[in-house]
N, C-alpha and C positions, 0 to 999 in steps of 0.2 A: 353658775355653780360648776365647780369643776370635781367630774368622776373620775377614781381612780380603781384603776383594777389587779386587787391585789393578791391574786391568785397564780398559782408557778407560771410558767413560762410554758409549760409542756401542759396545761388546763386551759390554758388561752384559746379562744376560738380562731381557728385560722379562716382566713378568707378565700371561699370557693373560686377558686380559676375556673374565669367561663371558655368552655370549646368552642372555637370560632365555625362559623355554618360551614364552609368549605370546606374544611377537616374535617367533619361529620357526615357529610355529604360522599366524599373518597373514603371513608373508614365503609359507611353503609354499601357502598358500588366494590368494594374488595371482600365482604362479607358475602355478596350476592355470587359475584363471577367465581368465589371458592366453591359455595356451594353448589352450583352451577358446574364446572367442573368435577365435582364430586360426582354429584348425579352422571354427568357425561359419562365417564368413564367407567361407574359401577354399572350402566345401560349397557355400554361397550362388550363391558367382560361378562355381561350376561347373557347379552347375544351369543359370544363366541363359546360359551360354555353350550348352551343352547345350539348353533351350529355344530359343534365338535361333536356332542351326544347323537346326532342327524347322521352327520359321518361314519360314525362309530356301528350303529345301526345298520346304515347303508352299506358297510365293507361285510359285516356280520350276514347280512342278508344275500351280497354275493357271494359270502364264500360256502354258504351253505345249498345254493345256485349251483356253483362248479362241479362238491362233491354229489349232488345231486345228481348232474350230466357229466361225471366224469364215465361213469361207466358205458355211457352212451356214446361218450367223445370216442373212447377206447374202440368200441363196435366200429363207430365211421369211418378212423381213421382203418383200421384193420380192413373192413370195406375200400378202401381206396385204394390198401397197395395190392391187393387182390385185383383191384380191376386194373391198376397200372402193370402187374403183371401178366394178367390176361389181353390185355391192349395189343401186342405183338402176335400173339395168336388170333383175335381175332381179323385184324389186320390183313393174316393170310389167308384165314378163311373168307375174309370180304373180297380179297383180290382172285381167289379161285373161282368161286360163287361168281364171279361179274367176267370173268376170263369163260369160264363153260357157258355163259346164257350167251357173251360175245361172239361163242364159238358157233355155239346151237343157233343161232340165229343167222349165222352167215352162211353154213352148212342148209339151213331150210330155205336160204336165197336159190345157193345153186341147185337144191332138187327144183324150186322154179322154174329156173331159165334153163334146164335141161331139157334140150330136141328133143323130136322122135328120131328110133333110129338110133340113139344112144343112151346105154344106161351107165352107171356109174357103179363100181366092184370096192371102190374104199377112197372113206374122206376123212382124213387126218390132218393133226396137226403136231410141228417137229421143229425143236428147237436147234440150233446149228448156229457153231461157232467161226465166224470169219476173219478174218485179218484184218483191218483199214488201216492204209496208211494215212497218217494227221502230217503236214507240214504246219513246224515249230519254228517259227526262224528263217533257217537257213538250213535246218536238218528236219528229215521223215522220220517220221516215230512211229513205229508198227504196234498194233493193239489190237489185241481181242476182244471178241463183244460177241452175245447172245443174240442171235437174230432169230425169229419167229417164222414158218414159213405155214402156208394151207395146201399141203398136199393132196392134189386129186389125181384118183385112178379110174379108168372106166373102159369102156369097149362102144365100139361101131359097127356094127351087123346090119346084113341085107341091102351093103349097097356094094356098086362096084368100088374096085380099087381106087383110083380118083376122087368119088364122092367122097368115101370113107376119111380120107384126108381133109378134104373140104368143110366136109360136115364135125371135124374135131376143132377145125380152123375157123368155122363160123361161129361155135360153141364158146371157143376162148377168146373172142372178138365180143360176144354177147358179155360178157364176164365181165370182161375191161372197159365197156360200153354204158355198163349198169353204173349212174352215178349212187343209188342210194347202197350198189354191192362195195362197190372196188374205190371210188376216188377218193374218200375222206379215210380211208383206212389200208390199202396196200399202195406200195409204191411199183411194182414189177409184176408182169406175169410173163414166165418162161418155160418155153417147152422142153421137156425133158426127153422124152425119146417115145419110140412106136414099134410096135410090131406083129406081124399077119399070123392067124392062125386059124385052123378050121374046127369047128365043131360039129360034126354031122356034117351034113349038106350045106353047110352055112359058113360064109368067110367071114371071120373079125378080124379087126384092127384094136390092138391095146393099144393105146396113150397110158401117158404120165405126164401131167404138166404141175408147177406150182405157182403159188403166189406168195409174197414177201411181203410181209406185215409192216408198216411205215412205222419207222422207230419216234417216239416221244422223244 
């Protein structure tokens, strides 16, 4: 028996196209890695929204930090040129302070090593300017310089003339003898002049001798 089908063309049942498994297979695996990607990226930018806000906070948080310790910064730094100013002052005051106990100290040597027989009328110290010639070359170049000297003055009584000498000449022999007085810290000691005089019944000898400070 033959069926005919007499209904339009556009009523006609059309026949379902099958999708081959492979095709269906890549449509499902580009379905997955979109949304996969999707998620990635919306993860991504929520992190960084999430880090950015952290930042945000954290710059917030230092600058409220700074204006904090600004007024303090202000103090220290104010503190600091105050003491960088006062630096050169005290400096001199360190170098004075350490030059008198250097002095003090070398002045209570020679009341030690001071004979009998002789006392001592004045112990100073005097700063004097010398010449030295530097050879440069083939040419002297003349210079001045501050040199340092310990001047001692003193007297010799109750001996004879002779002794009186002797006993100023053992005294400045003791002097330049004393390694903890004289060797790490003068370089010369020279006698400067003498002279006899009487007081009462009694002959003295003044001396004046110095010693010369070894320059740094």
């Amino acid at each position: 028996m033959i069926k005919l089908n007499l209904l339009p063309a556009r009523y006609k049942t059309q026949k379902r196209r099958k999708v081959a498994p492979e095709k269906k297979t890549v449509f499902l695996l580009s379905m997955g890695v979109g949304v996969f990607l999707i998620l990635t990226l919306s993860g991504f930018s929520l992190f960084q929204q999430i880090k950015l806000k952290k930042e945000r906070e954290r710059l917030a948080k230092t600058e409220e930090q700074l204006r904090i310790l600004e007024p303090l910064y202000k103090e220290v730094t104010l503190t600091k040129n105050e003491i960088d100013t006062l630096k050169p002052k005290l400096a001199v005051i360190d170098n004075l302070v350490a030059r008198r106990r250097f002095w003090s100290k070398k002045m209570n040597q020679v009341s030690w090593l001071l004979p009998e027989k002789i006392w001592l009328t004045n112990v100073e110290v005097q700063e004097k300017e010398e010449v030295v010639n530097k050879k440069v070359g083939n040419k002297v170049i003349s210079e001045k310089t501050s040199k340092s000297f310990l001047m001692i003055k003193g007297s010799a009584v109750s001996l004879e003339g002779e002794e009186r000498l002797q006993a100023i000449a053992n005294f400045m022999a003791t002097l330049k003898g004393n390694k903890r007085f004289f060797a790490d810290y003068f370089e010369d000691l020279k006698f400067v002049s003498c002279s006899s005089r009487e007081i009462g019944d009694f002959d003295v000898m003044d001396f004046i001798f110095e010693l010369s400070l070894k320059q740094k």
